[in-house]
N, C-alpha and C positions, 0 to 999 in steps of 0.2 A: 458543419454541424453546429445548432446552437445548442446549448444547454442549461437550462434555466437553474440559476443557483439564488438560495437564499442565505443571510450575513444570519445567525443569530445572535452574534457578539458583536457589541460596538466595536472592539478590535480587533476583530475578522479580517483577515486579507484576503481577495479574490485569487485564486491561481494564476500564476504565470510560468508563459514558457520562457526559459533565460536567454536561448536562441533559435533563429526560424526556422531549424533544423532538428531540434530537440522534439524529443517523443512526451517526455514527460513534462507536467507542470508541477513548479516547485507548490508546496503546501506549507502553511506558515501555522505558528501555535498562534491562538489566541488569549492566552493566559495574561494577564492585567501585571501579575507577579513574577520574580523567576520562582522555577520549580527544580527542586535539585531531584537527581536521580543518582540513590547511591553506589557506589561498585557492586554492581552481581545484580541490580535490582532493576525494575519496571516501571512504569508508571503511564496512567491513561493521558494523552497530552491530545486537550480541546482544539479543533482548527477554527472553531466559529462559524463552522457556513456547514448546510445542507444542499442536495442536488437531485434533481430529476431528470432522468436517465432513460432516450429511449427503450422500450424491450428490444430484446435482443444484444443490448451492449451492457457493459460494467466498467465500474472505475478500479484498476489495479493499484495497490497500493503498496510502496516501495521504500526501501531504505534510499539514503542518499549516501555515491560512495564517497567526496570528503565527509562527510559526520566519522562513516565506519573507518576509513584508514588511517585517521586525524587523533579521530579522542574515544574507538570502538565503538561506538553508538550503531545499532539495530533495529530493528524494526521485528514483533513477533509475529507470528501469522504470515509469515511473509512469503508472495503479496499477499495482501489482504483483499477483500472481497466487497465491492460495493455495488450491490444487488439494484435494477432498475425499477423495483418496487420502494426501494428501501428511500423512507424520507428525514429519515432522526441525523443528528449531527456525527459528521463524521472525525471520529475519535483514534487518532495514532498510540498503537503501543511501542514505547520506545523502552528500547533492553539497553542495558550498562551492560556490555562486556569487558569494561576495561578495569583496572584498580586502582583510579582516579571516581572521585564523584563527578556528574556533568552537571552544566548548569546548562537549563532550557529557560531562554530567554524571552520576553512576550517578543512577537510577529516573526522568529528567527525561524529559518527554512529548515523543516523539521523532518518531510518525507516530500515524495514526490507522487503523484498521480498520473495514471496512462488512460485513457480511455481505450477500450478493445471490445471490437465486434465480437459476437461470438455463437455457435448454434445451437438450436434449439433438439436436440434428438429427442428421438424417440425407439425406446429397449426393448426388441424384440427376440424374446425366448426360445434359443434352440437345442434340441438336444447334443450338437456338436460343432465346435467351430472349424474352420478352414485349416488346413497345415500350413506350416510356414517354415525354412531351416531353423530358425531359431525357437519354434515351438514352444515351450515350455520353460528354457535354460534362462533363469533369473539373473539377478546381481552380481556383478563380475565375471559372467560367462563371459564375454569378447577378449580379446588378447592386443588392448591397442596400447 
């Protein structure tokens, strides 16, 4: 599949997979500066580059687990959602859950990206649906 991407940061990095087995591609900041993120807090972190996406697919958008087990770093929205209409720059929100500040560093691997097929349905209204054993029984109904 190709994917046509555009840089719109001169320090944009193009995604890469880190091995030829990996699902996702790392996604890098492009911020010229570091940006701290303080304990507790958020911040919107630039990747430089936009992407056109066949219909029917989207790019998932992921924490990376050394950031999270390393120094708490998160990702909100998570994954996040990148629509095959959608052409604006795609912008990571990265969560401090730790009680240390982070430092985001320009080009440092920030989140990762999946691409993932996905269907297109169509909701068709009935007055009742099918049975099933577990019918109805919500949130921690199972006993595993």
């Amino acid at each position: 599949m190709k994917i046509e991407i555009l840089r719109k940061s001169e320090n944009a990095t193009i995604p890469k997979r880190m091995t030829d087995s990996a699902a996702g591609y790392d996604l890098y900041s492009s911020n010229e500066k570091t940006i701290v993120i303080k304990a507790g807090k958020l911040k919107l972190i630039p990747t430089g580059i936009s992407i056109s996406l066949p219909i029917g697919f989207e790019a998932q958008i992921r924490p990376r687990s050394g950031l999270a087990l390393k120094n708490s770093i998160g990702i909100l929205n998570s994954p996040g959602t990148i629509d095959a209409d959608y052409r604006g720059e795609i912008g990571i929100i990265v969560y401090n859950f730790g009680e240390k500040d982070f430092e985001v560093t320009p080009k440092m691997r920030i989140a990762q990206m999946v691409i993932a097929k996905h269907e297109i349905a169509e909701f068709i209204e009935v007055k009742k649906l099918d049975e099933t054993v577990r019918n109805e029984k919500g949130f921690g109904h199972s006993k595993t």
